[in-house]
N, C-alpha and C positions, 0 to 999 in steps of 0.2 A: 504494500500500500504506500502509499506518496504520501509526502507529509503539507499539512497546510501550512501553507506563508502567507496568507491574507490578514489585512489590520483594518482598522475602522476604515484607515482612509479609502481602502479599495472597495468602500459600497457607495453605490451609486446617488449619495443621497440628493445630490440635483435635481436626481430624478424623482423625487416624493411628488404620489398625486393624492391630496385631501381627499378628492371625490371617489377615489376608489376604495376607500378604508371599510373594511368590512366591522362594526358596533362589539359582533360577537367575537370576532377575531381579537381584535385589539383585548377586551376580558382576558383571554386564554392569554397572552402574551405577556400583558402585565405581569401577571402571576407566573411567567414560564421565565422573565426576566429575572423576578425574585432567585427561583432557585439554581439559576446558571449561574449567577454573581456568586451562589454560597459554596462555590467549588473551594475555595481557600480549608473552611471547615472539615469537608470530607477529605482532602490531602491530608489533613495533619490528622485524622483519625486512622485513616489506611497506612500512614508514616508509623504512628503508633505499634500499629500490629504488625507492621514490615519491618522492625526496628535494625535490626542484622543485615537486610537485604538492600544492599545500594543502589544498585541497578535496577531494583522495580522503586525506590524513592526519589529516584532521579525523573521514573519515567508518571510517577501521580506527581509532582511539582508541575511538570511541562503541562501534562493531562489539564492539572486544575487552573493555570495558567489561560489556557485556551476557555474552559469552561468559563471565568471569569471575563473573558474577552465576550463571550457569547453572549453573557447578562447586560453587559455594559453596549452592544450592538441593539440587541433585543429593547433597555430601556432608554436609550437614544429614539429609535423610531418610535414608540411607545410616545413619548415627549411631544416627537413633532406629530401625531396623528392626534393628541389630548396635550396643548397645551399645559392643562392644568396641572398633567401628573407631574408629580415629583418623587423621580427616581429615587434618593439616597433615602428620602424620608421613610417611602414606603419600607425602602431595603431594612429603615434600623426598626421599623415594626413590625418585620417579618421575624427577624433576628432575636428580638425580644418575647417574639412569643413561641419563637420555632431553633431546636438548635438538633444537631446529629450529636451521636456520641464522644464527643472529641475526647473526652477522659478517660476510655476504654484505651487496656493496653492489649485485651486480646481480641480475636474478632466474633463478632455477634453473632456470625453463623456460623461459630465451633470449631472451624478448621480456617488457613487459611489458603486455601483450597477451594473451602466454601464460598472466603467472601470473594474470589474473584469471580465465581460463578454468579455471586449475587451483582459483581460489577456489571460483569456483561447481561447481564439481563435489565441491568438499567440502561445500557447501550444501547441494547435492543429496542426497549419502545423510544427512547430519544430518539434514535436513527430514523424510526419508522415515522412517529411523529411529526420530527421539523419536515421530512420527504412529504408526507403529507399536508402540511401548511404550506409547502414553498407552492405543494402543484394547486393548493385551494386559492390561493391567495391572490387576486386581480390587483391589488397596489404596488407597483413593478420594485419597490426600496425593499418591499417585507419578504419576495418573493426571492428577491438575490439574498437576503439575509438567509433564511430558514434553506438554501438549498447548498450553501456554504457551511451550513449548521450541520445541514443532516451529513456530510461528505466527510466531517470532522468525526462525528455520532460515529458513523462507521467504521472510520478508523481506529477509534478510541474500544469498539467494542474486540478488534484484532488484537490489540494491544492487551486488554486485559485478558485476551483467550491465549495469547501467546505465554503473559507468565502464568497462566492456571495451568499448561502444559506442565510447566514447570517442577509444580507444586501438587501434582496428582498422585507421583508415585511417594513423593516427600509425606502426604496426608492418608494415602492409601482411603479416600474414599469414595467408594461403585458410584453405578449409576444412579440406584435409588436414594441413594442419599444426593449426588445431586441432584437429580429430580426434584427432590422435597423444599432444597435451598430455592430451585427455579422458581416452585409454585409458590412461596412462603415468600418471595419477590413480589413477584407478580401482583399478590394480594395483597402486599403493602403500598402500592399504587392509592388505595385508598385511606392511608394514614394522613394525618395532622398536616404533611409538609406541602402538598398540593395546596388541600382545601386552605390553610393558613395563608397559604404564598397568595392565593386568590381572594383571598378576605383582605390582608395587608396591601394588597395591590388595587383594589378597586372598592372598599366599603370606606363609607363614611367616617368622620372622628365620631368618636362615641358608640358609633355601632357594636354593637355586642356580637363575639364570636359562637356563633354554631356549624361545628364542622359536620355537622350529615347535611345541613343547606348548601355551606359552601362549595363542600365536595361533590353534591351533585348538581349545581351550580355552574361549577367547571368539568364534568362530567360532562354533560347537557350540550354542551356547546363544542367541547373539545373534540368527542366521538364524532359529532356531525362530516366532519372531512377526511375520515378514514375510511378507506375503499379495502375492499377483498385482498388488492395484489399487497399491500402495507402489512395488513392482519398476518397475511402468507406468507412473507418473506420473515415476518418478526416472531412467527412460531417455528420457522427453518432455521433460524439462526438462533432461538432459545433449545430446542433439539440438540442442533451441537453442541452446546455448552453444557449438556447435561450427559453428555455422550450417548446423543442416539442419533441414528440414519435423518438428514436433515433431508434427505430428499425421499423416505419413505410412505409408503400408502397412510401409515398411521398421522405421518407427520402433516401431509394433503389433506386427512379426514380433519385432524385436530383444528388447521389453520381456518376451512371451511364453517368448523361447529365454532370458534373462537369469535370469527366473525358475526355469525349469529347472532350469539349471546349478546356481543358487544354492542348490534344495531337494537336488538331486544332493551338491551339496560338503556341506552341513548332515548328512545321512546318513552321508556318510561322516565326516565329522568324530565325530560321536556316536559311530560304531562303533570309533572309534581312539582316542575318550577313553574310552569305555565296557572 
């Protein structure tokens, strides 16, 4: 994989058109700005539990490096599509109410083996994600962003499957125990740091946090612009991470029912925020 060298200055933002800003887009961004900037956080918890390991601390520094690059792009357009918002503000209300475990010195999913499995599966739906905003996205600034995003998303998810290589026979744990870290991922999609980032990023002063609103709030909106082939490609490349045939009949049937579900929850989420 080719590594990104793009900075703020190489997005096109001359080109910003007001008139094509999509209302629900921008929501989902806000809150997406929030947790790219908190890349600093997760490095120094993954440093933690890599303490000995130079060569994968070398490589979450650069990682969260770019991650933060991506918050600060993300709330740049964010700015110019909503005046009003203000980036750092929101960031220090996200932060105050939302933090990762940075005081752990070993890793939360018991190997560390595990937590790169649980990296790349946070790769996996970023990847799939910004691919999907850059192709939803008719405002031409947000669209060069999110597909520069997702190009990174994907690299970042090589990288972390590169040292879990590493770290498999060092952890000696099978498939079903990855498996379990994948799904136990996956399902924390709907923890605190979404719905927070999307409360910190678009609710009023004063508003009081409930995160089953918020979360399906940004649920509701975010689902809307993922198609089949997103769903597909991000249950093939959670397969691998778990060591199973990414190109198998199982892995086709899974990506198909995933997407499903996912349009199912989307509906119903609309219907309960609506």
């Amino acid at each position: 994989m080719t590594e990104s060298h793009w900075t703020l200055g190489d997005i096109p933002w001359h080109a910003f058109d007001p008139a094509r800003v999509d209302g629900d887009l921008l929501k989902i961004v806000k809150a997406a700005s929030m947790v790219e900037y908190n890349g600093g956080d997760y490095a120094t918890y993954l440093c933690n539990v890599f303490p000995d390991d130079t060569e994968f601390q070398a490589a979450a520094a650069k990682w969260a490096g770019e991650e933060v690059q991506h918050g600060r792009a993300l709330g740049r357009w964010a700015a110019l599509a909503d005046p009003s918002f203000d980036f750092e503000a929101s960031f220090a209300r996200f932060t105050a109410g939302f933090r990762p475990p940075i005081e752990a010195r070993v890793s939360v999913r018991g190997s560390r083996a595990g937590e790169l499995v649980a990296r790349c599966i946070v790769e996996v739906g970023t990847a799939s994600y910004y691919s999907a905003l850059g192709e939803a996205a008719e405002e031409p600034v947000l669209r060069a962003i999110c597909k520069r995003i997702a190009a990174d998303e994907f690299r970042h998810y090589h990288l972390f499957y590169r040292h879990l290589k590493r770290y498999l026979d060092k952890d000696r744990i099978g498939k079903v125990r990855r498996m379990l870290v994948a799904f136990g991922r996956i399902t924390e999609s709907e923890d605190d740091e979404l719905a927070y980032a999307y409360y910190a990023a678009n609710s009023a002063a004063g508003e009081p946090y409930d995160r089953k609103t918020c979360s399906r709030a940004y649920a509701a909106r975010a689902f809307r612009y993922v198609r089949p082939k997103h769903v597909e490609r991000g249950v093939a490349m959670t397969f691998k991470a778990a060591g199973l045939s990414p190109q198998s009949r199982l892995a086709r049937m899974a990506g198909r029912g995933a997407y499903w579900l996912l349009r199912q929850r989307q509906r119903r989420f609309t219907a309960e925020a609506a």
